[in-house]
N, C-alpha and C positions, 0 to 999 in steps of 0.2 A: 477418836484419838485427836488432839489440840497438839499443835505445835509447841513446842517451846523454844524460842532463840537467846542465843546466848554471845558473845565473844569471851575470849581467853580470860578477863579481868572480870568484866561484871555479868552474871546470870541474868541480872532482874533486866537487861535491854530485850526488848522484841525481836531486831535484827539490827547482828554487829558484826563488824571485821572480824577476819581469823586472824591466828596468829601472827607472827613475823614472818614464819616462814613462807615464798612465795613458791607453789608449781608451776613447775614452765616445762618447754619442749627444749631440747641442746640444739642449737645451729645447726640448717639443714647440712646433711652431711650426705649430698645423693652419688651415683654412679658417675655422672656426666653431666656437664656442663648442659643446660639447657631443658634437662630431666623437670619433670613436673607431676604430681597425683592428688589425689584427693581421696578422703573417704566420709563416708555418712557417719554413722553410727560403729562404734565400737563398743565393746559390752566385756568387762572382766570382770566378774562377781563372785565371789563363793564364800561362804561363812558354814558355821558347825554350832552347835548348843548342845554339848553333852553327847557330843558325836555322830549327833544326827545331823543333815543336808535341811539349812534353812531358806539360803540363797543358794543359786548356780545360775549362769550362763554366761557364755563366753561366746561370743560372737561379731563377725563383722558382715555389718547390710551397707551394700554400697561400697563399691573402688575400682577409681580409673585410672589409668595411667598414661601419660603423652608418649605415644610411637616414637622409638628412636629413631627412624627416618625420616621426621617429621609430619604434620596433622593433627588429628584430634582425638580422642578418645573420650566419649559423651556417656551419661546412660540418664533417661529420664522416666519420671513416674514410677518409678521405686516404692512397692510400700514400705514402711519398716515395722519389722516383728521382732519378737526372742524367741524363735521356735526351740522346743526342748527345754528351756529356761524352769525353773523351779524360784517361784517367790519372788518372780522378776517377769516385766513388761513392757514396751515401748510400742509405740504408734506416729504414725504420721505416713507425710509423700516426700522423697528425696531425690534431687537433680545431682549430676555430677558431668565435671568436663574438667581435661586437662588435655592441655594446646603446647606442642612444639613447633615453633614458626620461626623461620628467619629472623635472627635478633631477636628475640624474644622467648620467654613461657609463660604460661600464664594457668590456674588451676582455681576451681571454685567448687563448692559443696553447698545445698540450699537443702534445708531440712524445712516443709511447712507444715501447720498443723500436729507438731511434737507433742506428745506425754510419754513420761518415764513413772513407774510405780514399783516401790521394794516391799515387799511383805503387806501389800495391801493398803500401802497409805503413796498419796497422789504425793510423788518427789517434785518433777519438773515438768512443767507447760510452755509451749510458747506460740506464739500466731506465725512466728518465722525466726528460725536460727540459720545465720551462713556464716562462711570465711572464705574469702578470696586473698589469690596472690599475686603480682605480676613479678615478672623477675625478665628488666629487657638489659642489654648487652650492653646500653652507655643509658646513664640516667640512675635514678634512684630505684632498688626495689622495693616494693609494696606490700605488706601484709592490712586484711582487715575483717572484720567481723560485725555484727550487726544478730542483736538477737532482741525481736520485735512483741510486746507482748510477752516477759518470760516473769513465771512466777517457781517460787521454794515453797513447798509446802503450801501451796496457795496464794500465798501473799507473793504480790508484784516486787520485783529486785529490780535495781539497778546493776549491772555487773559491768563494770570499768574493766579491761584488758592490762593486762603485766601488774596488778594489783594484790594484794592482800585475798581478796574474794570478799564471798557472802558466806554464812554456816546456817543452819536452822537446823531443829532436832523437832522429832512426833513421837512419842508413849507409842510403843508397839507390846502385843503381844504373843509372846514365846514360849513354848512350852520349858519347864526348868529355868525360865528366865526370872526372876524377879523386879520390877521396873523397870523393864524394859524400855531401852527409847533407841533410835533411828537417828544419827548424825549424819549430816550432807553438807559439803561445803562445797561449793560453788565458782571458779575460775573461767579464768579466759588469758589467752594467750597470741600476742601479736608480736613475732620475733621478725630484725631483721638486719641480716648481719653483709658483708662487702659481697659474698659469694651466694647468698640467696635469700628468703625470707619462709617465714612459717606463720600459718592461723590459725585455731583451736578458736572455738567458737563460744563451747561450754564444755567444762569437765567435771564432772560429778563423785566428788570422792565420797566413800560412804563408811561407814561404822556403826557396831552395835555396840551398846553397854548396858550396862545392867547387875546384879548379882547372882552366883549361880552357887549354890551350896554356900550361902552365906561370904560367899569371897567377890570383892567387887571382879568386873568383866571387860576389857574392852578389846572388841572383835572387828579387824579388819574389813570392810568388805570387799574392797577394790574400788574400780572406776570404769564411768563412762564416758568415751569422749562423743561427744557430738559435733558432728560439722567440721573438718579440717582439712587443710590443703597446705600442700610445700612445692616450694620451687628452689632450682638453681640458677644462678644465673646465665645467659646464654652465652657463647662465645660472636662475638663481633663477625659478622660475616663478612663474606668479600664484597669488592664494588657491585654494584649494583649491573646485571647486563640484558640490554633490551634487545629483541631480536625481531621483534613486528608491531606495527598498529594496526587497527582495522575498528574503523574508515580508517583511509590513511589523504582524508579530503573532508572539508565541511563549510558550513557557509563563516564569511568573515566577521560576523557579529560572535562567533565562539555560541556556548550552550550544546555544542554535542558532546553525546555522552563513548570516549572510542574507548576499546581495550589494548594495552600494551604487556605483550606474554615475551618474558626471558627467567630470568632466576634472581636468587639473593635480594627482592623485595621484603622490605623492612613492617609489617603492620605498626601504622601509628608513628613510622620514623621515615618516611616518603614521599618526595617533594616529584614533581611534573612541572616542568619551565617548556612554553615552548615560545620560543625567540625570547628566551630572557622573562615571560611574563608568566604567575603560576597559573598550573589548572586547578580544580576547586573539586571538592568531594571525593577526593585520590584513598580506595578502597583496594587495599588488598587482598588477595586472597588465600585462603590458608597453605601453607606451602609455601608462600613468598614467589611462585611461578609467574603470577598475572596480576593485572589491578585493572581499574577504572580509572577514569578523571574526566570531568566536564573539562570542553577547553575555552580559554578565553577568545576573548577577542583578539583581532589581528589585521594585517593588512593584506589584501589579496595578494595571493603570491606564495613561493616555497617559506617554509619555515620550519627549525632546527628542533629538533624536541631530544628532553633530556631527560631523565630519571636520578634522581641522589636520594644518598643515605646517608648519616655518618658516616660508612666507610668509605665515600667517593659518588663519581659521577659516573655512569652509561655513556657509551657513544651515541654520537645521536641518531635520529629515527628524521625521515623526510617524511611532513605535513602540509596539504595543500590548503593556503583557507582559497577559497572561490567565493565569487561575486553573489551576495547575495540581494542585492538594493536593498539594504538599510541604509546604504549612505546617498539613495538617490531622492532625488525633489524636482516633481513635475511643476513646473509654472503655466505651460500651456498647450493648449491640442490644437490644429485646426486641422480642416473643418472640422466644425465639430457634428457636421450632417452628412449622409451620403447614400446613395441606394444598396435597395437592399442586394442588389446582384453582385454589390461589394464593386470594387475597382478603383476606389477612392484613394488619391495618394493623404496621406493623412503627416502632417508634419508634427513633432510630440518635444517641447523644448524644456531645458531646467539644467539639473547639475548631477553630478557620480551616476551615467549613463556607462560609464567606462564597463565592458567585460557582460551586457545585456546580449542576450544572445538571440530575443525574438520579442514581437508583440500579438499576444493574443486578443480577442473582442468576443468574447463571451466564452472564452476556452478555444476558441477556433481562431488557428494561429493567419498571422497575415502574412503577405508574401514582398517577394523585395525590401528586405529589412535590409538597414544602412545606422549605422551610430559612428559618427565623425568623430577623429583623433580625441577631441576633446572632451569628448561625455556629456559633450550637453545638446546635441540636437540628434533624433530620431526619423527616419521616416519610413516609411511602410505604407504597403499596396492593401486596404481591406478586402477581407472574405466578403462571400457573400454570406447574409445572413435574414433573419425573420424581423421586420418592421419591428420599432422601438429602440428603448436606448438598451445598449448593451455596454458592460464592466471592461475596460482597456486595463490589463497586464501588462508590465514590462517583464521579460521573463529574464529572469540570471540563472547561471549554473547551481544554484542552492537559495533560492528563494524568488519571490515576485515583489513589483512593487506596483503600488496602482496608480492610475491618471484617470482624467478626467471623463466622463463618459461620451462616447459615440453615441448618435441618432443613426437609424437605419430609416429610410423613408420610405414606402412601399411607390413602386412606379404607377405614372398614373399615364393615358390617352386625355390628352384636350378637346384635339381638333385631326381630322382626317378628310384631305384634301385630292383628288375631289370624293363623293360621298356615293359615287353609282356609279358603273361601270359595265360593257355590254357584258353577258352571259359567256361569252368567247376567251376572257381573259384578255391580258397583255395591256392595264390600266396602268401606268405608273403612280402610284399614289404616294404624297406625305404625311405621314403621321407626325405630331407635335406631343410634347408633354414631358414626364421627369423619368429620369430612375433608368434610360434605355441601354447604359452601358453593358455590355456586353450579351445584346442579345442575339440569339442563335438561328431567329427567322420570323416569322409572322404566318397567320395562319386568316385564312377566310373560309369560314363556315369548316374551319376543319381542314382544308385545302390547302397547302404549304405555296405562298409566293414565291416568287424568284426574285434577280438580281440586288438582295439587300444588302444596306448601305445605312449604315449610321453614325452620325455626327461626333466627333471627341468628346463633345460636353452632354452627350445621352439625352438631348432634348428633343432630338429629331431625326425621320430616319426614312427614307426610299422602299420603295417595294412594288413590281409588278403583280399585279393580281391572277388567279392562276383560272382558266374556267370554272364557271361554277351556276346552279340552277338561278331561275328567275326568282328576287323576291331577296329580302334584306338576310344579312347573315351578320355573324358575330365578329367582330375582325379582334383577336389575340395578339400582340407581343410575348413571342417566346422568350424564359430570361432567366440565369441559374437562379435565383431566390423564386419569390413570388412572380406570376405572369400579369404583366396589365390586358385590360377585355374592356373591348368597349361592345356594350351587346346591340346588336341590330345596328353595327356601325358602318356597315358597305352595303348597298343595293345592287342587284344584278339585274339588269332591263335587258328587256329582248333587240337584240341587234340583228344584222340581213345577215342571214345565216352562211359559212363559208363550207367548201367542201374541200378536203385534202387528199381522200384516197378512196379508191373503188376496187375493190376483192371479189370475185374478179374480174377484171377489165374489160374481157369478153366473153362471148358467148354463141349459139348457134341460132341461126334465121329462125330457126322455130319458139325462140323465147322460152322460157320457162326455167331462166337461170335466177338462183337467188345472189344478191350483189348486196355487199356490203358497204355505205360507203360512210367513212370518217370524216368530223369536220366541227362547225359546232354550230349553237343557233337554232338545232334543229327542235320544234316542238310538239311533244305527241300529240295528237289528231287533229294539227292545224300543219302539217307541212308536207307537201305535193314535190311530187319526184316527175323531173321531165324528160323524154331519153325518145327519138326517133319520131318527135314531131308530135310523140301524144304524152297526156300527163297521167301519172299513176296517181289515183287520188288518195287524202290523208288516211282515209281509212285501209287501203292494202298497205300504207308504209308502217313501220316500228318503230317507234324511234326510243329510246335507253332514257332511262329516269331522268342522266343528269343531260341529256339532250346533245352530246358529245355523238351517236353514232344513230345510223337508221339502218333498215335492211328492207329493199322490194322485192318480185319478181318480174324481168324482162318480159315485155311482150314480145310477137313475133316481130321483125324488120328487114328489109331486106341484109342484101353481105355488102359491109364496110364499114369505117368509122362513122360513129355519130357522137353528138354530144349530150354528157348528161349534166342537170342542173336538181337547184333542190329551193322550192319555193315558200315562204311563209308570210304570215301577215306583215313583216316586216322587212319584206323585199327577196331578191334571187340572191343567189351566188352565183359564181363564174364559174365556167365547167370543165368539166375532165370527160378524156376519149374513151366512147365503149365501144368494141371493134364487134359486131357481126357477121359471124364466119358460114361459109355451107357446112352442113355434114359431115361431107367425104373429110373437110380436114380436125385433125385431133382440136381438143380447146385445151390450151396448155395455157395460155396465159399471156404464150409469147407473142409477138408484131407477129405480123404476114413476113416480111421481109426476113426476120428468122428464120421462120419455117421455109421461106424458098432457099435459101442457103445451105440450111440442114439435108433439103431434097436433093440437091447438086452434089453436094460431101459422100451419100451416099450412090449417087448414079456412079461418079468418077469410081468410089471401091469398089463396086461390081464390074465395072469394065476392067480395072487391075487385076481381080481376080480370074477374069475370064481368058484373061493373055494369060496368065501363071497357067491354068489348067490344057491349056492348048500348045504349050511349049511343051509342056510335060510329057504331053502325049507323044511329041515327035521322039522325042528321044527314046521312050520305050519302042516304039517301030523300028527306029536306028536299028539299034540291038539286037 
């Protein structure tokens, strides 16, 4: 079957105008202001030939309608059919949405992928037919259409809206028909009147003609509409009213994104000022309940936030911006060196310091932070930290800004003055070198010194040496970062050995007490114990790894004090009393002169006791 196009005046054109006559839709004429719907495909068809059903179907794929409450009412991926249909077809995917919003409606239909077929011959194609409407409350209403790719019987149309149309005709055949042919004409429709708008996209009128019993024919078909949406216009809503933001704080450069939730937000008709300046990307949300908005920039401090529409302004809404050093400029650090154990007062100078609330040095904040009235000078106490240069933050309440970088220098030993010391402890030594501030003690061979003492500028520092074995040892600065070591940096030499204490003290004439005695100097099997005129040679003494204690056994002696000593290649020490008692008395530990007292304390009880018992008696004889 070959097309044939005609207009009203000449057959012989390919594709021409129809008539005068224009099809249109009457001015929306909806329920309520604000009302909005859409539908895909509509389908009214029905013809006869001698009283038989050549076309039929009647139906509609696709329709939504905007909630009277407000919201949306969507339906996507629609296929479109003519189920039941006789002598009639259509295809494609259909979208649909229609929106009641504050101040506004808005309604749209997308048909892609379209064909329509009547009695077997391809009517209408397109790659994409729609119609959209807006319809807001102050401004112009919208009608529009777009049909991408649309052909009539095959051949490509242009189809202009509120026009004339397009027609084309196809030789069909019918039964009882004679010459049958297939007219289609072709519209589109874009109304749009004070109170709302309308869009038809495509409407496909149809007719058959022909002759039927020798008498010409011309048979109605009906119409398709494809693609269409109407609105009304909305009613003006009231001011606008905001009841929260959140953040309700951000940094002063602006670029945060807050939400602000009340009612009567406007899509597309709503402004965000805060102190007078707008925010950017102001997105509402369907309902009109909430929006978005980037905010701008601003100066630290409270500031006013507004919301408008056409119908007015919101009250305002209180926004913090806070500091975030964009507006700060480091010019200088000192020092810009200092140990790693940290303690370094570090001075940081430049300009919009104002509202810095710390300095960090590699993320690890510093301590006694100070920012003068003026914003422009810093100072702060360093952490300790790991040798090298580490990234200096200024930190603000909503952002950081950076300075110059710190060196952290690992602590070092120079010099350790003097270099050997006896085995007994109690050397006072100096250590020289960098980095000592705040260290926590000093260690030999492991062995914690005493009385330390170090200098304010960490380069030097006191320390008595604690006992410790013959022979070089490691001397450590203990220090919160890293520890300086100087290895084999103290010598312990053998000195005249001292004695402090002897456990126990005494013992009985017949010897054979073991004695403890503490002191130091003393060295295993070079050191002789002397006690009642004879010497205990090195081999019966013990003496303890670190040479801090010995233990002998007493020989016999007569009873009373003697003195004991403790001798080594390195000379004697002075000595302490061992008391040799007889048998008959206990060996408690204590003096002689103790023990006579304790004997007295109890003579005198027993004679007390012995008058109580003999008073007693008289008076039971009394009796």
């Amino acid at each position: 079957m070959r097309p044939i196009w005609r207009n009203t005046s000449t057959a012989a054109l390919t594709l021409a105008v129809a008539g005068a006559a224009t099809l249109g839709l009457a001015s929306p004429a909806l329920a309520a202001p604000g009302d909005a719907s859409a539908t895909g495909v509509v389908a009214q068809l029905s013809a006869e030939v001698l009283g038989v059903p050549v076309v039929s179907a009647n139906a509609t794929i696709g329709s939504v309608t905007a909630p009277p409450g407000g919201g949306t009412d969507s339906d996507t991926g629609v296929a479109v059919s003519l189920p039941g249909a006789t002598g009639a077809a259509a295809s494609g995917t259909l979208s649909l949405a229609a929106s009641r919003n504050p101040g506004i409606s808005t309604a749209s239909s997308t048909i892609e992928d379209f064909s329509l077929s009547i009695l077997g011959a391809s009517v209408v194609t397109a790659d994409e037919i729609s119609a959209s409407v807006s319809c807001p409350a102050v401004g112009t209403q919208v009608a529009d259409t777009v049909q991408n790719g649309l052909t009539l019987f095959g051949a490509p149309v242009n189809l202009l809206p509120n026009t004339p149309g397009v027609d084309g005709s196809v030789a069909i055949v019918v039964p009882g028909l004679v010459g049958g042919a297939l007219n289609v004409t072709l519209t589109s429709v874009e109304t749009v009147v004070a109170t709302g708008a309308t869009a038809t996209a495509v409407i496909a009128s149809a007719t058959i003609t022909g002759t039927v019993s020798g008498l010409p024919v011309n048979i109605d078909v009906g119409d398709v509409t494809i693609a269409s949406a109407t609105c009304e216009r909305a009613l003006a809503p009231a001011a606008p009213i905001a009841s929260s933001i959140n953040p309700n704080a951000g940094p002063e450069s602006g670029g945060q994104l807050v939400t602000i939730t009340g009612s009567n937000f406007v899509p597309g008709g709503t402004t965000v000022v805060f102190d007078g300046v707008p925010g950017t990307n102001v997105t509402v949300a369907p309902g009109g309940t909430s929006l978005t908005v980037v905010t701008p920039a601003g100066e630290v401090g409270p500031a006013s936030v507004v919301v408008s529409t056409a119908s007015g302004d919101s009250d305002s809404l209180g926004y913090t911006y806070l500091a975030d050093g964009s507006d700060a400029v480091v010019t200088d650090l000192t020092p810009t060196t200092g140990p790693t154990a940290g303690g370094t007062l570090v001075t940081i100078t430049g300009t919009g310091f104002t509202g810095a609330t710390g300095v960090t040095f590699d993320g690890v904040p510093g301590t006694s932070f100070t920012v003068n009235p003026a914003g422009t000078t810093i100072t702060v106490v360093t952490p300790a930290n790991a040798a090298g240069p580490a990234t200096v933050n200024l930190v603000f309440p909503a952002g950081t800004a950076t300075a110059p970088v710190f060196t952290y220098v690992a602590p070092t030993i120079t010099d350790i003055t003097p270099e050997q010391g006896p085995t007994s402890g109690g050397t006072s030594v100096t250590i020289t070198g960098t980095g000592f501030t705040g260290a926590t003690g000093v260690t030999f061979g492991g062995n914690l010194g005493t009385n330390l003492v170090v200098n304010a500028a960490g380069t030097s520092l006191t320390v008595t040496t604690p006992p410790g074995p013959v022979g070089p040892v490691d001397v450590v600065v203990l220090l919160p970062g890293p520890d300086a070591t100087a290895p084999d940096g103290f010598t312990y030499v053998l000195a005249a050995p001292t004695i402090s204490d002897l456990d126990p003290d005494q013992g009985p004439t017949a010897g054979g007490t073991t004695v403890t005695v503490d002191g130091s100097g003393f060295v295993p099997g070079e050191t002789i114990v002397n006690i009642c005129g004879r010497s205990i040679p090195a081999t019966s003494v013990t003496v303890s790894p670190d040479g801090l204690s010995l233990t002998f056994v007493t020989p016999p002696c007569g009873a009373g004090n003697t003195t004991v000593t403790v001798t080594t290649t390195e000379g004697s020490s002075s000595g302490l009393t061992f008391r040799y008692v007889n048998g008959g008395l206990p060996v408690t530990g204590a003096p002689a002169s103790t023990l006579f007292v304790l004997a007295l304390v109890l003579i005198g009880a027993g004679a007390v006791a012995l008058v109580l018992i003999r008073r007693r008696a008289r008076l039971s004889f009394t009796i």
